[in-house]
Backbone as JSON Lines, residues from 0, in Angstrom:
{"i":0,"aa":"X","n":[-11.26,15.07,-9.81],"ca":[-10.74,15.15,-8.47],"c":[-11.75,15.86,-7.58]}
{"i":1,"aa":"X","n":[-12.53,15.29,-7.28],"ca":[-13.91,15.84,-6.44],"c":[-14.32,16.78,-6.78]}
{"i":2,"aa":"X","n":[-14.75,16.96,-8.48],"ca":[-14.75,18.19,-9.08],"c":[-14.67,19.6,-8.76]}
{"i":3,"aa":"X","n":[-12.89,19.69,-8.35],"ca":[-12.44,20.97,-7.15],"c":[-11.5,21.39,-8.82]}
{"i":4,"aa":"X","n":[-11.13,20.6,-9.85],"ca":[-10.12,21.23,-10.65],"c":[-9.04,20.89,-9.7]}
{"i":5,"aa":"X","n":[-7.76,21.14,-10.47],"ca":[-6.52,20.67,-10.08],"c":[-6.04,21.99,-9.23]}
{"i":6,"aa":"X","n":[-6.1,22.99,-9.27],"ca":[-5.88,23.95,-8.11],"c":[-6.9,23.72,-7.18]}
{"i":7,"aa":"X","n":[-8.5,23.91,-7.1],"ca":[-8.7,23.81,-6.11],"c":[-8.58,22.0,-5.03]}
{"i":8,"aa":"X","n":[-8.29,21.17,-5.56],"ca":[-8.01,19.83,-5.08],"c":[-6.36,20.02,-4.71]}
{"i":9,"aa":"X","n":[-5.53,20.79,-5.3],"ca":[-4.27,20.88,-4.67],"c":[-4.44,21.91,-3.38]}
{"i":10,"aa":"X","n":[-5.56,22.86,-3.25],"ca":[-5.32,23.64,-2.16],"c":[-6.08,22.82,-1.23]}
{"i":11,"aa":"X","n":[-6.88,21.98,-1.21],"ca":[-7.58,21.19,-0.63],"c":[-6.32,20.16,0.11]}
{"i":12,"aa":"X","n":[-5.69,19.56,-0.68],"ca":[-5.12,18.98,-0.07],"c":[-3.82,19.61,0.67]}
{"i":13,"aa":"X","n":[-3.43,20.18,0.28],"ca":[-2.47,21.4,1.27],"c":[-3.28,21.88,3.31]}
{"i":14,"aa":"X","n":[-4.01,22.3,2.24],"ca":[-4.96,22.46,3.58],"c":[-4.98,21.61,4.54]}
{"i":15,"aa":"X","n":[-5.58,20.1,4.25],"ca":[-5.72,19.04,4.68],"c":[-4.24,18.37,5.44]}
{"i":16,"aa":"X","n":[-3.33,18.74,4.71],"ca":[-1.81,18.56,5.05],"c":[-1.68,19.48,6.21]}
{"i":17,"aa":"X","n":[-1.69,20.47,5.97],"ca":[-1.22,21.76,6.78],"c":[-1.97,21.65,8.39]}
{"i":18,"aa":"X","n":[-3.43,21.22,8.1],"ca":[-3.97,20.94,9.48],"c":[-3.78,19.55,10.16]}
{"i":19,"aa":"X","n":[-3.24,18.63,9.55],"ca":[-2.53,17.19,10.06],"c":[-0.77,17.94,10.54]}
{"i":20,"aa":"X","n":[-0.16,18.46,10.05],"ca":[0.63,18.83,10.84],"c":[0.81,19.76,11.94]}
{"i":21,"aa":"X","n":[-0.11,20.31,12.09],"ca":[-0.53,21.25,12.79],"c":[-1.2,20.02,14.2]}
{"i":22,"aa":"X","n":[-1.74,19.81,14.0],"ca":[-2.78,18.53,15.23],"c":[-1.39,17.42,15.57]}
{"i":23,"aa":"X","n":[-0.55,17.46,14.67],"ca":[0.48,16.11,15.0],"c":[1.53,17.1,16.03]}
{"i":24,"aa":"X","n":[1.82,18.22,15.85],"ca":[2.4,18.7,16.89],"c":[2.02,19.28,18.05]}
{"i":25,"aa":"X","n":[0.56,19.49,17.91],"ca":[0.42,19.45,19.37],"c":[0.1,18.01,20.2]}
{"i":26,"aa":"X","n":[-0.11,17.1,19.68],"ca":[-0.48,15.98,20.17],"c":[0.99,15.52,20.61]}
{"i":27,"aa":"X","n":[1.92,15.94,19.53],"ca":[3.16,15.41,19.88],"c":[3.68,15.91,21.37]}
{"i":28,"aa":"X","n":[3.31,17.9,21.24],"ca":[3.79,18.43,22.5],"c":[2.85,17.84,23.6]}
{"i":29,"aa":"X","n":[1.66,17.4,23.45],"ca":[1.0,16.62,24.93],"c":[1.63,15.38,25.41]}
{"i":30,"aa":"X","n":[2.09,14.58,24.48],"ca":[2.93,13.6,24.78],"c":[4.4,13.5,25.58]}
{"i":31,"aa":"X","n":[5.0,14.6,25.14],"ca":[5.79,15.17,25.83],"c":[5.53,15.97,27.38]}
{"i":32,"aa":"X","n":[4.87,16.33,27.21],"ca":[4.39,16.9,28.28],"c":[3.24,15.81,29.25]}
{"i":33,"aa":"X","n":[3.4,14.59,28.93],"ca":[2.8,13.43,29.64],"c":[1.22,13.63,29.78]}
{"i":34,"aa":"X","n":[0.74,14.13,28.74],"ca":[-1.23,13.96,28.93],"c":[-1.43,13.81,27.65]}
{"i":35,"aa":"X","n":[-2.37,13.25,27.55],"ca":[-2.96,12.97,25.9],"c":[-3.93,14.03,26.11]}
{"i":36,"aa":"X","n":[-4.29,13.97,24.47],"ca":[-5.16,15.32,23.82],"c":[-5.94,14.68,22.74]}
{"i":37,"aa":"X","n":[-6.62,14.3,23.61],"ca":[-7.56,12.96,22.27],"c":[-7.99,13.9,21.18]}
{"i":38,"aa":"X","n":[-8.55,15.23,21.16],"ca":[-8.94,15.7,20.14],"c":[-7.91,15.95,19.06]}
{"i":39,"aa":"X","n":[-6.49,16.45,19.8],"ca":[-5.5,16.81,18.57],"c":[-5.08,15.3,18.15]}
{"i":40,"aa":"X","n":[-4.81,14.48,18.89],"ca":[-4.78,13.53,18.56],"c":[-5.58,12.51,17.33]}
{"i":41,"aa":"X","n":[-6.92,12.95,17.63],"ca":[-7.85,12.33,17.03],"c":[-7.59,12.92,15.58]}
{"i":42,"aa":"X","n":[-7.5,14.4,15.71],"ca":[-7.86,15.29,14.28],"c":[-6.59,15.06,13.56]}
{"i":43,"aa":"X","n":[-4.87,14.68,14.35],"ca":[-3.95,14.23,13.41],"c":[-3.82,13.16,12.88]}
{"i":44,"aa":"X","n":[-4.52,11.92,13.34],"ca":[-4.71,10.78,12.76],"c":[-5.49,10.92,11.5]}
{"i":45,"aa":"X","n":[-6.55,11.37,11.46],"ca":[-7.38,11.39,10.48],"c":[-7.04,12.04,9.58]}
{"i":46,"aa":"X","n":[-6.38,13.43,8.99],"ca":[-6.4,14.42,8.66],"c":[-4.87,13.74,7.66]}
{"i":47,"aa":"X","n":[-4.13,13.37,8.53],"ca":[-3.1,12.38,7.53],"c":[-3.49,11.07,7.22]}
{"i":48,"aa":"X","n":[-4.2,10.85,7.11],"ca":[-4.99,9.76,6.64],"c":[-5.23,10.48,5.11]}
{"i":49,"aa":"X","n":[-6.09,11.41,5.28],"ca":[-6.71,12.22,4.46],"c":[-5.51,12.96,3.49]}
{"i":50,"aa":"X","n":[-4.58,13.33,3.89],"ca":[-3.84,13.82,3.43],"c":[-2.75,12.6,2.45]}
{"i":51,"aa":"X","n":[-2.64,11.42,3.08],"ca":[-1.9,10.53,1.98],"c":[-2.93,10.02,1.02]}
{"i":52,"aa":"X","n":[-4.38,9.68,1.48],"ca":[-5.2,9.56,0.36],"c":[-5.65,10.71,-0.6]}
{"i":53,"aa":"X","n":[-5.44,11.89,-0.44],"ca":[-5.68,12.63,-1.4],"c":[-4.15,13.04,-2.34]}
{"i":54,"aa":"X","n":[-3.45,12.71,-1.69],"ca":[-1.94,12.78,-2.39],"c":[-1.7,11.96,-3.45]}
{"i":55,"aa":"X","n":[-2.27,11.08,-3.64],"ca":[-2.64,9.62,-4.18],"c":[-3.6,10.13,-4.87]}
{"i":56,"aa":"X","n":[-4.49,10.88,-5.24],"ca":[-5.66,11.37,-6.12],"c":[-4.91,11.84,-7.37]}
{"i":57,"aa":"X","n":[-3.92,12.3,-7.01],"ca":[-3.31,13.56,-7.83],"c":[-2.84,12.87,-9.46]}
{"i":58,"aa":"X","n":[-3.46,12.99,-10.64],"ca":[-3.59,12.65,-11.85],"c":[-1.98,12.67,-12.24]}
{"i":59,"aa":"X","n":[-1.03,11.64,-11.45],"ca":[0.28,11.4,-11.96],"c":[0.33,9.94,-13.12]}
{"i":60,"aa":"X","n":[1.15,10.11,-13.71],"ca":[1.17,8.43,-14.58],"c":[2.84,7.79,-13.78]}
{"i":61,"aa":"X","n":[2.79,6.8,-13.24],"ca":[3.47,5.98,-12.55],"c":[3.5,6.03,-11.6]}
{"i":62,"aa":"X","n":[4.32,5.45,-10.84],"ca":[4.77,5.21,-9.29],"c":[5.54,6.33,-8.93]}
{"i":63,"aa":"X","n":[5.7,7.28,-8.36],"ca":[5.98,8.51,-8.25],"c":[6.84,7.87,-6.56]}
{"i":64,"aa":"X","n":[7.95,8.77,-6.22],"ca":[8.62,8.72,-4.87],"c":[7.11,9.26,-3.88]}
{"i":65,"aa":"X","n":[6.75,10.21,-3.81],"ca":[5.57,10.83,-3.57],"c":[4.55,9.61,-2.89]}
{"i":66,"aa":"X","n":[4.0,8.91,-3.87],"ca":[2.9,7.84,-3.72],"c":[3.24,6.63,-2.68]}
{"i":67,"aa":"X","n":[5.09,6.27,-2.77],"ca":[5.86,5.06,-1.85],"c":[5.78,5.89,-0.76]}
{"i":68,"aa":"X","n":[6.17,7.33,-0.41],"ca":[5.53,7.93,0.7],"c":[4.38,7.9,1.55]}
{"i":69,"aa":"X","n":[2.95,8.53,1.04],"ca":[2.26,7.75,1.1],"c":[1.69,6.82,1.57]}
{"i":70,"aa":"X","n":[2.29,5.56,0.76],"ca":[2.17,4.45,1.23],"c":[2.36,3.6,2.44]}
{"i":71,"aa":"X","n":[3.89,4.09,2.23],"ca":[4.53,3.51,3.63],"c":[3.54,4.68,4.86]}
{"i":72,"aa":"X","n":[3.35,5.53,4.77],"ca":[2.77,6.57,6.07],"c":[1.57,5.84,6.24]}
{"i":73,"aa":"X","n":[0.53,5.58,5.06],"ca":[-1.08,5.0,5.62],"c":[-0.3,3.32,6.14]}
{"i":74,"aa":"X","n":[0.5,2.44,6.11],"ca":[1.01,1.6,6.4],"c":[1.18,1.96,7.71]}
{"i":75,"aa":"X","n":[1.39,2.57,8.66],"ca":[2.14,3.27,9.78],"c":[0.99,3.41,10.38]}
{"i":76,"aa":"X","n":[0.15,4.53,9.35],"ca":[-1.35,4.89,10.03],"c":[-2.17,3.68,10.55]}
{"i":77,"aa":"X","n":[-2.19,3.19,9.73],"ca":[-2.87,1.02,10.01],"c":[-2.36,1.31,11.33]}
{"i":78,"aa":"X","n":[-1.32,0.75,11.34],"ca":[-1.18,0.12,12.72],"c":[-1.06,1.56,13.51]}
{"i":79,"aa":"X","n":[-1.15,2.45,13.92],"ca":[-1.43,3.28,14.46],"c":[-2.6,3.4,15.24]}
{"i":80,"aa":"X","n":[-3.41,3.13,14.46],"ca":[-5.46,3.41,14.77],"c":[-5.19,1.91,15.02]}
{"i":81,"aa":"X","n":[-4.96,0.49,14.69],"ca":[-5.75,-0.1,15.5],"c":[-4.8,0.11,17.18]}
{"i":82,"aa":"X","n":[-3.35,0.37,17.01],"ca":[-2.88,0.26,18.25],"c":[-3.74,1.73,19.67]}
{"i":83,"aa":"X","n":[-4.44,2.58,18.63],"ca":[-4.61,3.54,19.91],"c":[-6.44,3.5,19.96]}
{"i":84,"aa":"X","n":[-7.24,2.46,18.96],"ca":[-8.41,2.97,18.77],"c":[-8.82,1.0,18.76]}
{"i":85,"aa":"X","n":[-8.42,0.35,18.47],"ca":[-8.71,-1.24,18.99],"c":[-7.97,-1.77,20.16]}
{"i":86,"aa":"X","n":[-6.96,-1.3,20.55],"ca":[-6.07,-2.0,21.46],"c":[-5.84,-0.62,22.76]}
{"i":87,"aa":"X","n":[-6.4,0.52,22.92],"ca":[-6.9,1.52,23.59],"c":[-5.5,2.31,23.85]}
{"i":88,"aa":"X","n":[-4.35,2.42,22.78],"ca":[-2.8,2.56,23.32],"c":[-2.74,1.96,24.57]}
{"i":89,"aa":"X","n":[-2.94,0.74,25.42],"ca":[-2.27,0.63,26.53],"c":[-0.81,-0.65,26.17]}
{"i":90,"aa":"X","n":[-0.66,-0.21,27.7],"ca":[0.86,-1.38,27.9],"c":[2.02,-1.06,26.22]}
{"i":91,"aa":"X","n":[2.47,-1.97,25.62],"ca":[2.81,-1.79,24.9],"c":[2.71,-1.02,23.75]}
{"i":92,"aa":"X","n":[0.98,-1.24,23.73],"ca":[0.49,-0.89,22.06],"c":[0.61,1.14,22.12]}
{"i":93,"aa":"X","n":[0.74,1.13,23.66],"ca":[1.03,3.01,23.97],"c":[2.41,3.15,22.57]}
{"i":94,"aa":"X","n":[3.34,2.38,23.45],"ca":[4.58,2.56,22.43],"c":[4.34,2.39,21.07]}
{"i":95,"aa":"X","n":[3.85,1.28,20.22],"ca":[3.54,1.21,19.09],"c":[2.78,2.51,18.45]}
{"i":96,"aa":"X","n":[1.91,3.25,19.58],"ca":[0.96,4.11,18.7],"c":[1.9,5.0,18.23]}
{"i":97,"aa":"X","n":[2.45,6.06,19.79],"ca":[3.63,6.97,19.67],"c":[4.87,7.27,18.89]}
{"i":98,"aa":"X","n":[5.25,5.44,18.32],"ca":[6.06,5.15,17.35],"c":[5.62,5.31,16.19]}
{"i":99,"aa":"X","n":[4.37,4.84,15.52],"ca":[4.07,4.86,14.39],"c":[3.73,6.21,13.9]}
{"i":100,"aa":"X","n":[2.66,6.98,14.88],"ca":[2.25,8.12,14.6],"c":[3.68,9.06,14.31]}
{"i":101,"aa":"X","n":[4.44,8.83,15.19],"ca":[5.97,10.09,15.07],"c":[6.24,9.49,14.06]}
{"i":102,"aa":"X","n":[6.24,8.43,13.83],"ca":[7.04,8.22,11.84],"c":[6.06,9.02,10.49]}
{"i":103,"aa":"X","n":[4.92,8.53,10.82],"ca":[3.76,9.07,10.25],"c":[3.85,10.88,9.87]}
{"i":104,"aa":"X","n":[4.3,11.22,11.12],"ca":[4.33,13.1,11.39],"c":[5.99,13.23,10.9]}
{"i":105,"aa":"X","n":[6.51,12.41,10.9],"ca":[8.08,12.63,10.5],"c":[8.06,12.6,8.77]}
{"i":106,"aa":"X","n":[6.99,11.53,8.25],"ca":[6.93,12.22,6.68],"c":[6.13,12.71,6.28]}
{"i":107,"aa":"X","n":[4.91,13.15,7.01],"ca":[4.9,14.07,6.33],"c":[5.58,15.65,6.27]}
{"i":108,"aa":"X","n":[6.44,15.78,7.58],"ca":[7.68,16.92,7.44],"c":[8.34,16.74,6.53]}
{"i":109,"aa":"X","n":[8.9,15.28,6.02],"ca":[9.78,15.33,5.18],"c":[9.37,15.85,3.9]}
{"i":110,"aa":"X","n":[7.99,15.65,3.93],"ca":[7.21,16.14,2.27],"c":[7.15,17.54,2.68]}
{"i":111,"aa":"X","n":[6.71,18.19,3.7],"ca":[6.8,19.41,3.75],"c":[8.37,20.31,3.05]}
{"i":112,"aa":"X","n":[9.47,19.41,3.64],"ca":[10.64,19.83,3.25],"c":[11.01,20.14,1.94]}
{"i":113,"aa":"X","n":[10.52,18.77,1.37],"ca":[10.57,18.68,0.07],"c":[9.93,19.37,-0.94]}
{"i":114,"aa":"X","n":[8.29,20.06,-0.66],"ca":[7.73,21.09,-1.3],"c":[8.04,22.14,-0.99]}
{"i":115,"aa":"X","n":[8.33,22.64,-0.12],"ca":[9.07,23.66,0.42],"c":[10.01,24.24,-0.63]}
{"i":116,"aa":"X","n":[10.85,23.35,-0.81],"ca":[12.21,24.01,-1.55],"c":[11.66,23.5,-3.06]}
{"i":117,"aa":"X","n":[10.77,23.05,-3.68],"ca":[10.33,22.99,-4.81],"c":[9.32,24.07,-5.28]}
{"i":118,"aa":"X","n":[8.88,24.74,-4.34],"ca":[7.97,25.71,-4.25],"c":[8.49,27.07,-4.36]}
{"i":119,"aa":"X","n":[9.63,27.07,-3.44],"ca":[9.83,29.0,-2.9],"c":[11.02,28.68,-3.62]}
{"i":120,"aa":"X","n":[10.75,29.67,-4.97],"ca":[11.09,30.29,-5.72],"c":[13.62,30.53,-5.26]}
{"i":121,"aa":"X","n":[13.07,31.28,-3.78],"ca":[14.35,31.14,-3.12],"c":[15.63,29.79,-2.71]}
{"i":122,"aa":"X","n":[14.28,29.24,-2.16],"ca":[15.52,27.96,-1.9],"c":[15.53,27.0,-2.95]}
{"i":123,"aa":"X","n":[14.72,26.82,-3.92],"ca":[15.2,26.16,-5.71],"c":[15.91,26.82,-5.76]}
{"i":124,"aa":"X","n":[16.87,27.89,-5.58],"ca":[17.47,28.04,-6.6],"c":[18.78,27.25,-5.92]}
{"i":125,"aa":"X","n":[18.65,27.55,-4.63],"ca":[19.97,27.08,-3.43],"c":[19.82,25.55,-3.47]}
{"i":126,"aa":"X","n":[18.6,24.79,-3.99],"ca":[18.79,23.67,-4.26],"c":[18.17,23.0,-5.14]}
{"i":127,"aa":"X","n":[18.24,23.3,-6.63],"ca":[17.49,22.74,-7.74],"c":[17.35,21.42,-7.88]}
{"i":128,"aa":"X","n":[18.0,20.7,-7.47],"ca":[18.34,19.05,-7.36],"c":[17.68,18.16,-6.83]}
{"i":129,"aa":"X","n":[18.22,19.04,-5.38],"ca":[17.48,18.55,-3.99],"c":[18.41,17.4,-3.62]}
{"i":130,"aa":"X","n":[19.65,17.8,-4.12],"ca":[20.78,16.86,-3.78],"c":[21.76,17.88,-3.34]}
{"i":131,"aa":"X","n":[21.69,18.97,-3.01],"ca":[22.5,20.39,-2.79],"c":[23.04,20.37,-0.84]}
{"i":132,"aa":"X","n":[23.69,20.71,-0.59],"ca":[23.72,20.96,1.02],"c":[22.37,21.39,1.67]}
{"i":133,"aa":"X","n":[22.44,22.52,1.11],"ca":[21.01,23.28,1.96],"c":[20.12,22.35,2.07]}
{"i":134,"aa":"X","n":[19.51,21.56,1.0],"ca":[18.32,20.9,0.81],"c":[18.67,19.5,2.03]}
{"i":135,"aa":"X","n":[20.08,19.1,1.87],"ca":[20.26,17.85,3.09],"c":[20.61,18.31,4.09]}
{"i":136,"aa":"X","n":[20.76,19.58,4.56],"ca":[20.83,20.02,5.93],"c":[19.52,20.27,6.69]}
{"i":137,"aa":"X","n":[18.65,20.92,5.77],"ca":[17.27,20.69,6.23],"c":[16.56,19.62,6.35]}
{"i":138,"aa":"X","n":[17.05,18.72,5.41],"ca":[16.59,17.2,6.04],"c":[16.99,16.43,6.96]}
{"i":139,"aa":"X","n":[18.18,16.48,7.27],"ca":[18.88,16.0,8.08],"c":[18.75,16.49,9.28]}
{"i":140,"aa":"X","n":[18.14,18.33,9.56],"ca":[17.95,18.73,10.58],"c":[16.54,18.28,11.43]}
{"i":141,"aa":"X","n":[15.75,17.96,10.32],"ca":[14.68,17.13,10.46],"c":[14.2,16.05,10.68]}
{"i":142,"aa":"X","n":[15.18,15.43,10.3],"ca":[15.24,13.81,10.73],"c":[15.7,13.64,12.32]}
{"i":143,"aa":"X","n":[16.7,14.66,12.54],"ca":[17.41,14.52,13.54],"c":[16.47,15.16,14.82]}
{"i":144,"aa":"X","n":[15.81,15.99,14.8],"ca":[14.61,16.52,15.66],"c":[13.91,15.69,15.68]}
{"i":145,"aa":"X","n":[13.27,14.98,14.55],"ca":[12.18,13.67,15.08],"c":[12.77,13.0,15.68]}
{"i":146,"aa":"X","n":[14.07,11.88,15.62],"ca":[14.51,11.09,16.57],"c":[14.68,11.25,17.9]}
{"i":147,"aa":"X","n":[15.18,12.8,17.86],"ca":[15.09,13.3,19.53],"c":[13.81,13.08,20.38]}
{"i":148,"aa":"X","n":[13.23,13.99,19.43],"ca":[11.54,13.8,20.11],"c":[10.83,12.7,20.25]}
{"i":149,"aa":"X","n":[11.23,11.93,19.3],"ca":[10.76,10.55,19.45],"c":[11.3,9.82,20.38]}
{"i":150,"aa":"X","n":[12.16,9.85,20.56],"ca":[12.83,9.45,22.09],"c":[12.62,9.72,23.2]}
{"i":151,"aa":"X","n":[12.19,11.02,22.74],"ca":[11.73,11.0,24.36],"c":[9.94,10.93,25.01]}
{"i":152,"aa":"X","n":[9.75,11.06,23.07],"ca":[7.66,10.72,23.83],"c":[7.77,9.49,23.76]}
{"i":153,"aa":"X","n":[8.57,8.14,23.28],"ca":[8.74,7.04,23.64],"c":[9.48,6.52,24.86]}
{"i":154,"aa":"X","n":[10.3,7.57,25.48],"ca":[10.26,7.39,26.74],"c":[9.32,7.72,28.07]}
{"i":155,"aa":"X","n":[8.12,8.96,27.44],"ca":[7.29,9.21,28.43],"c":[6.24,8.76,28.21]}
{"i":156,"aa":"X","n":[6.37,7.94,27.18],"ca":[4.8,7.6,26.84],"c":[4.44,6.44,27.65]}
{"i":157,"aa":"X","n":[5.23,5.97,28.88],"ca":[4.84,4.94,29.72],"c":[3.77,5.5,30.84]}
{"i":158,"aa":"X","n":[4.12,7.3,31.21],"ca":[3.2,7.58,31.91],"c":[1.74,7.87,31.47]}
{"i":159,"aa":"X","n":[1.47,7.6,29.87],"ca":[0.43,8.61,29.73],"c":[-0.95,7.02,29.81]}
């Protein structure tokens, strides 16, 4: 794994995660706030790019939920980059970008969610399953914030 060893290629890719969500919300808050931010913009496209292809590195044997993640996100990413980087986001393809990218930034929150409570020691215990309340209230609280927001940078994304 880019001879980093399996800790340092997992902090690598954390990293890599951590700064794609980081660039997807401010790009998100410029959108909202009706101006683009080509750089955060630029650096969250890529960076989750980077982040589902190195997720995909990770020395699993099968098809893992993880990898259909992933998948479907660089699927999203596709049409993402050509809608804001071949087709320049205008007229429509604005909406397509704003759409794809917020789905794109919506899982990888959801993976955030999901390591989250597989990680801290605290909320495994409140949800070992990950079929527990806590664990679907935080998802659900999450899902439900992207749709908002997505609604409404797909409603302002006509001015940008």
């Amino acid at each position: 794994m880019l001879g980093l060893g399996i800790e340092g290629f997992t902090f690598l890719h954390v990293a890599i995660c951590l700064v794609a969500l980081a660039a997807g919300f401010v790009a998100v808050g410029g959108w909202l706030g009706g101006t683009q931010l080509p750089r955060a913009t630029h650096l969250f496209l890529w960076t989750t790019v980077l982040t589902n292809v190195t997720g995909l590195l990770f020395p699993f044997n099968g098809l893992l939920p993880s990898h259909i993640v992933a998948l479907i996100s660089l699927a999203l990413l596709a049409i993402a980059l050509y809608a804001f980087y071949a087709r320049g986001g205008l007229g429509l393809w604005r909406k397509v970008f704003v759409g794809t990218s917020l789905a794109a930034l919506y899982l990888n929150a959801f993976v955030l969610v999901v390591q989250t409570f597989l990680k801290n020691p605290a909320l495994a215990v409140l949800a070992p399953t990950q079929s527990e309340t806590p664990f679907v209230a935080a998802q659900a609280l999450t899902l439900l914030t992207f749709l908002a927001v997505g609604y409404a940078a797909l409603r302002r994304s006509a001015r940008l």
